[in-house]
N, CA and C atoms as an extended XYZ file, in Angstrom:
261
Properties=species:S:1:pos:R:3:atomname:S:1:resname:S:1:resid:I:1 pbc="F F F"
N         0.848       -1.174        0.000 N   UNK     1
C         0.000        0.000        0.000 CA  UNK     1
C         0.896        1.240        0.000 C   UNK     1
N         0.400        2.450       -1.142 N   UNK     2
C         1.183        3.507       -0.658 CA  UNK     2
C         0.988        4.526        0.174 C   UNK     2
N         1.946        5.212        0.205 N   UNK     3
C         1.846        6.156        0.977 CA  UNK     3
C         0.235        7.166        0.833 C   UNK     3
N         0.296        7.556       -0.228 N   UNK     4
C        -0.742        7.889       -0.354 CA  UNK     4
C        -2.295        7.563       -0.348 C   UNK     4
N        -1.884        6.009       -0.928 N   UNK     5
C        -2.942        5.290       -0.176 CA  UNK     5
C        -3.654        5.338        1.148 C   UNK     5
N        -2.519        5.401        2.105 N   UNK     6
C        -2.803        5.101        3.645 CA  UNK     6
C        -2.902        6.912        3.646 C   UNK     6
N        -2.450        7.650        3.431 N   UNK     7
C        -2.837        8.716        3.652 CA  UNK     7
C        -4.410        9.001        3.158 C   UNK     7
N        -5.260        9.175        2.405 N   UNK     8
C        -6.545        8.905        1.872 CA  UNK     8
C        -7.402        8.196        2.785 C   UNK     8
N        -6.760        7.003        2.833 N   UNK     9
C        -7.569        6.444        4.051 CA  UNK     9
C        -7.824        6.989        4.995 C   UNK     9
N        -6.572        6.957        5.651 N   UNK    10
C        -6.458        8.076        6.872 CA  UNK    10
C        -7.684        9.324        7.017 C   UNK    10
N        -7.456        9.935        5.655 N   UNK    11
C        -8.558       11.510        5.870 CA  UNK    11
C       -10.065       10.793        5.897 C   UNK    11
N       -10.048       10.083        4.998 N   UNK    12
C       -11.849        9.592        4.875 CA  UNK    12
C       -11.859        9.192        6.378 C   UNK    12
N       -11.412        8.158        6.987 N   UNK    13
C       -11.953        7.936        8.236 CA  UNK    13
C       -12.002        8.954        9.200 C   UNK    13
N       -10.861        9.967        9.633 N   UNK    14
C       -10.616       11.093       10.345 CA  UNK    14
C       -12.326       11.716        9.869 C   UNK    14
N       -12.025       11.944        8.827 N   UNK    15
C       -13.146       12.904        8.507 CA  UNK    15
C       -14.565       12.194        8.686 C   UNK    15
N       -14.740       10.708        8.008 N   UNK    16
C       -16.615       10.345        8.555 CA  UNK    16
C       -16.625       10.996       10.095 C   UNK    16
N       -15.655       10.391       11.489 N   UNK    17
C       -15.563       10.396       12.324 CA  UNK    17
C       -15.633       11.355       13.205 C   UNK    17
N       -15.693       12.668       12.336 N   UNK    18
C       -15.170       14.197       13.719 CA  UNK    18
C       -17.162       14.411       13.826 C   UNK    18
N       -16.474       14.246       15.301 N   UNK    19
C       -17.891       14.783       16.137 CA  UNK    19
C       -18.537       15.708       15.779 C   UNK    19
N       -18.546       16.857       15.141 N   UNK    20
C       -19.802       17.503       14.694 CA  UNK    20
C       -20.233       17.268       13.611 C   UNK    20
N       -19.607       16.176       12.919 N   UNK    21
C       -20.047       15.815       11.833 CA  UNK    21
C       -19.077       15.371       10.245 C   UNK    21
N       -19.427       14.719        9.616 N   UNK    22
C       -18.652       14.483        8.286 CA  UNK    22
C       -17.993       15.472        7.998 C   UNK    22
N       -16.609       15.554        7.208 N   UNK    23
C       -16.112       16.828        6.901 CA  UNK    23
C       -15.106       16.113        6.285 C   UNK    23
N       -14.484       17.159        5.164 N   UNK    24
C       -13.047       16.920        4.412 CA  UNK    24
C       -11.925       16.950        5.375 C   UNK    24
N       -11.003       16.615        5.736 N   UNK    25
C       -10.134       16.944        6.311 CA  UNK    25
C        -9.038       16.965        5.423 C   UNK    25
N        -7.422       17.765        6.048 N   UNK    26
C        -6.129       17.734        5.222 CA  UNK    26
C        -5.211       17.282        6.668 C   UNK    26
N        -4.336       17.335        6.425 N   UNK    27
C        -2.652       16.753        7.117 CA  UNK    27
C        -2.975       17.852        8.070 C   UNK    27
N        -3.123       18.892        7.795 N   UNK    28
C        -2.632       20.150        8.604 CA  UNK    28
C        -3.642       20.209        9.607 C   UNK    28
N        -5.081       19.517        9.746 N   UNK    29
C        -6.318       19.780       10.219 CA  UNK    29
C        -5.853       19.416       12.155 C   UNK    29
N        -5.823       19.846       13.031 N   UNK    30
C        -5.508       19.509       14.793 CA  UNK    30
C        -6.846       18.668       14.672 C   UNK    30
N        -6.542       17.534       15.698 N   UNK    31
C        -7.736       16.485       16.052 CA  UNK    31
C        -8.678       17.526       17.134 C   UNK    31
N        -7.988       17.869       17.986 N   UNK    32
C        -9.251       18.708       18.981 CA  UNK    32
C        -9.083       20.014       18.530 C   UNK    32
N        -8.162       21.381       18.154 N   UNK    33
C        -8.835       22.576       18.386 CA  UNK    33
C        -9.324       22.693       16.599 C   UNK    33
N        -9.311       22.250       15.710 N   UNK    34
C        -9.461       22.108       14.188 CA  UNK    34
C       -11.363       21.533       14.513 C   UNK    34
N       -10.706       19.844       14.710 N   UNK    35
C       -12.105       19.121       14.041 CA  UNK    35
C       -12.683       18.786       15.552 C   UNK    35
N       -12.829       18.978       16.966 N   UNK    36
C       -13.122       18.865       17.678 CA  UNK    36
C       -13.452       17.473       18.220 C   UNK    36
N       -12.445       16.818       18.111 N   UNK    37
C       -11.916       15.786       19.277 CA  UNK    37
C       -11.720       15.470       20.512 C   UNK    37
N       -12.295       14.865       21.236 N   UNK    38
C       -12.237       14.274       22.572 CA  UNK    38
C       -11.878       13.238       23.040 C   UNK    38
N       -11.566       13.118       24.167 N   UNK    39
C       -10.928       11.580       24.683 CA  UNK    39
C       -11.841       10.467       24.082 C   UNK    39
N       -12.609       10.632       24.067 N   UNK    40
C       -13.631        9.080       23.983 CA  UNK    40
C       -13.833        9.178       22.149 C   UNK    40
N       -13.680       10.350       21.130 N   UNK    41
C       -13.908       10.091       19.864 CA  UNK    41
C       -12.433        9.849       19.768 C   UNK    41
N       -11.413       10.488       20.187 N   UNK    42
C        -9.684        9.885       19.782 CA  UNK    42
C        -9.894        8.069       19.881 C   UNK    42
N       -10.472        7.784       20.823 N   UNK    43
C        -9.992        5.886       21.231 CA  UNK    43
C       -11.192        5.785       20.173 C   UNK    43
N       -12.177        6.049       20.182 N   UNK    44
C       -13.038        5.308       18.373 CA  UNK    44
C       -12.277        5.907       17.546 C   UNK    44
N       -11.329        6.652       17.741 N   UNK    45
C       -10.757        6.999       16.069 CA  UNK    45
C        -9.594        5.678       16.135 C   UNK    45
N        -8.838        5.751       17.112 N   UNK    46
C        -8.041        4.500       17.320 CA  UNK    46
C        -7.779        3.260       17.049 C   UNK    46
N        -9.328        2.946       17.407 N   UNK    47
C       -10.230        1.556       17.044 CA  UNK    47
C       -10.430        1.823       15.882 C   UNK    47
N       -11.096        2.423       15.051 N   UNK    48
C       -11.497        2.472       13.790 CA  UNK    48
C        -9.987        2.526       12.908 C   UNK    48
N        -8.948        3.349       13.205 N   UNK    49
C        -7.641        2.978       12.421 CA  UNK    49
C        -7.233        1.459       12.511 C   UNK    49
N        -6.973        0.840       13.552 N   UNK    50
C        -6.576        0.010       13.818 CA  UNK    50
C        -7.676       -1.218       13.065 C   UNK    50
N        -8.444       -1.585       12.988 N   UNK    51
C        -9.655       -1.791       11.713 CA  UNK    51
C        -9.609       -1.941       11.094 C   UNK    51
N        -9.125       -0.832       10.338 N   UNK    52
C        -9.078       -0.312        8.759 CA  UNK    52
C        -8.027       -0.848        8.085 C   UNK    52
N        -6.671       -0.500        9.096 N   UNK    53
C        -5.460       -0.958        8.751 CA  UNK    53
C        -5.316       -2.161        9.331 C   UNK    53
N        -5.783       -3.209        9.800 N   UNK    54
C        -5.514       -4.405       10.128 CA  UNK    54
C        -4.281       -4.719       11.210 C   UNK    54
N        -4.542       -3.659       12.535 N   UNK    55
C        -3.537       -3.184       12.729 CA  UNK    55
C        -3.391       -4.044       14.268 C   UNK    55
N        -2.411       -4.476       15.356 N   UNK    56
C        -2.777       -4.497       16.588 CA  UNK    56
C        -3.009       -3.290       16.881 C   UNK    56
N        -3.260       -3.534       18.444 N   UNK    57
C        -3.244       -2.106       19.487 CA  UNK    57
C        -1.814       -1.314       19.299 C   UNK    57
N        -2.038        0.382       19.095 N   UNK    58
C        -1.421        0.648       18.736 CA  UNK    58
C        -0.478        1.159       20.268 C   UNK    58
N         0.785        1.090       20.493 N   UNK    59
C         0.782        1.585       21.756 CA  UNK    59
C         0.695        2.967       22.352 C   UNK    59
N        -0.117        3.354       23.292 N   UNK    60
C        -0.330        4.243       23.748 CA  UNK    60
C         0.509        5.715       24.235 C   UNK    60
N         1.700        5.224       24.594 N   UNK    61
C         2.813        6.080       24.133 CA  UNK    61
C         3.487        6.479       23.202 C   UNK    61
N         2.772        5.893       21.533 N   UNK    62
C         2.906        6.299       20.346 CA  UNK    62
C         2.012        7.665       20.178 C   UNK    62
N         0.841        7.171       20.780 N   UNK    63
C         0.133        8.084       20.363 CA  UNK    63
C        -0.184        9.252       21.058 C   UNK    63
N         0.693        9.999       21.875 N   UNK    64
C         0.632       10.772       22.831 CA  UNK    64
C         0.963       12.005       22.286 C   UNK    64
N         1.947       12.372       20.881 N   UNK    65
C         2.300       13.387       20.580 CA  UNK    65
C         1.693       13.555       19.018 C   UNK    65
N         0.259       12.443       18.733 N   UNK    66
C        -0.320       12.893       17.854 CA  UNK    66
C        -1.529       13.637       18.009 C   UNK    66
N        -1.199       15.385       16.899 N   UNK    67
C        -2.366       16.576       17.241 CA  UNK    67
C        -2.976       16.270       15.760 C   UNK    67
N        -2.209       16.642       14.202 N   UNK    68
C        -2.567       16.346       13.311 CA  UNK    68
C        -2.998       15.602       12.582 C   UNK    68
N        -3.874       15.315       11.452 N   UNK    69
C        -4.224       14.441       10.905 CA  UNK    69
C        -2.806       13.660       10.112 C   UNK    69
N        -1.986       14.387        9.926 N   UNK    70
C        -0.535       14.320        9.051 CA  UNK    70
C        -0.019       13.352       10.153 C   UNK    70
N         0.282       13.843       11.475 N   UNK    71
C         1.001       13.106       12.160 CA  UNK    71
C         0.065       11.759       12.263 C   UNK    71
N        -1.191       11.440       12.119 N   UNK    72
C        -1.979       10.016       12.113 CA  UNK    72
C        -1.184        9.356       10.903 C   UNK    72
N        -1.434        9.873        9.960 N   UNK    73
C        -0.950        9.209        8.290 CA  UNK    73
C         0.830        8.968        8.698 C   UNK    73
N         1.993        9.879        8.996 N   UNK    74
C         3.017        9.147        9.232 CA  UNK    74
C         2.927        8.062       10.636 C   UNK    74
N         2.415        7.680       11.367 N   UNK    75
C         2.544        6.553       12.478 CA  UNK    75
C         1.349        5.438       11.584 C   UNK    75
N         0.290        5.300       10.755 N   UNK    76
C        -0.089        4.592       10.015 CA  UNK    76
C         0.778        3.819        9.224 C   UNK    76
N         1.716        5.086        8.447 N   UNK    77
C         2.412        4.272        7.542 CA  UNK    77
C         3.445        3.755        8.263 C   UNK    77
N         3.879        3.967        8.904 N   UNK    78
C         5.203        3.543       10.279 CA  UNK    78
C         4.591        2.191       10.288 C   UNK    78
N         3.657        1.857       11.094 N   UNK    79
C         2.638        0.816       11.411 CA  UNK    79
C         2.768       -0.340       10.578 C   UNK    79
N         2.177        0.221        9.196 N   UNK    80
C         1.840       -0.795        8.293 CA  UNK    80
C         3.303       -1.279        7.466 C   UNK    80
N         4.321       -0.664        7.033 N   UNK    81
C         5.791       -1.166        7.189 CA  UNK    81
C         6.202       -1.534        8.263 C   UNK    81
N         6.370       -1.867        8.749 N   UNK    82
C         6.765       -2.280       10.580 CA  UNK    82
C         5.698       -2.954       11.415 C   UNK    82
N         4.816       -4.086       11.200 N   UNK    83
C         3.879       -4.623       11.816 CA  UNK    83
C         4.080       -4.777       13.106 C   UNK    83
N         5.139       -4.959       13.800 N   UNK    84
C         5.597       -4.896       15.439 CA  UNK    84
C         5.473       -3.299       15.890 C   UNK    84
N         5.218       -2.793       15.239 N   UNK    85
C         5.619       -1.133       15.414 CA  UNK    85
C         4.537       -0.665       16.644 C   UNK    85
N         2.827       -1.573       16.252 N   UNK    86
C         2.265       -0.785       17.164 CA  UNK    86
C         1.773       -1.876       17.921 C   UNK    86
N         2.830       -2.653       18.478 N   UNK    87
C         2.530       -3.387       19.855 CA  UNK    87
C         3.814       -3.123       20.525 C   UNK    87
């Protein structure tokens, strides 16, 4: 899969998913002050990546310094080259 692939993916799901509703998203979009994200829609966004991408649990100290949709798409693609990556 390419990069761009998993990036695409990435936005369609980000985007069905943001709490006020469907929306386009880009790389640059912040999960909470952009598309308004919360603790409990971040872990369904989590679950739903992890899903999509056929992924384990991703570890939780990976995901601590992700704000952007960009920074989701590089630890995706990290992920999916590196299948140990997110356990």
């Amino acid at each position: 899969m390419s990069r761009e692939d998993i990036a695409r993916r990435v936005r369609d799901l980000v985007g069905d998913l943001v709490p006020a509703g469907a929306r386009r998203v880009g790389p640059a979009d912040r999960l909470v002050e952009d598309l308004g994200f919360d603790s409990v829609a971040v872990l369904e966004l989590a679950l739903a990546l992890e899903v999509e991408f056929d992924l384990q649990e991703i570890d939780e100290a990976r995901t601590v310094d992700l704000a952007t949709v960009g920074d989701i798409e590089a630890l995706i693609a990290k992920a999916v080259s590196e299948p140990e990556y997110g356990t």
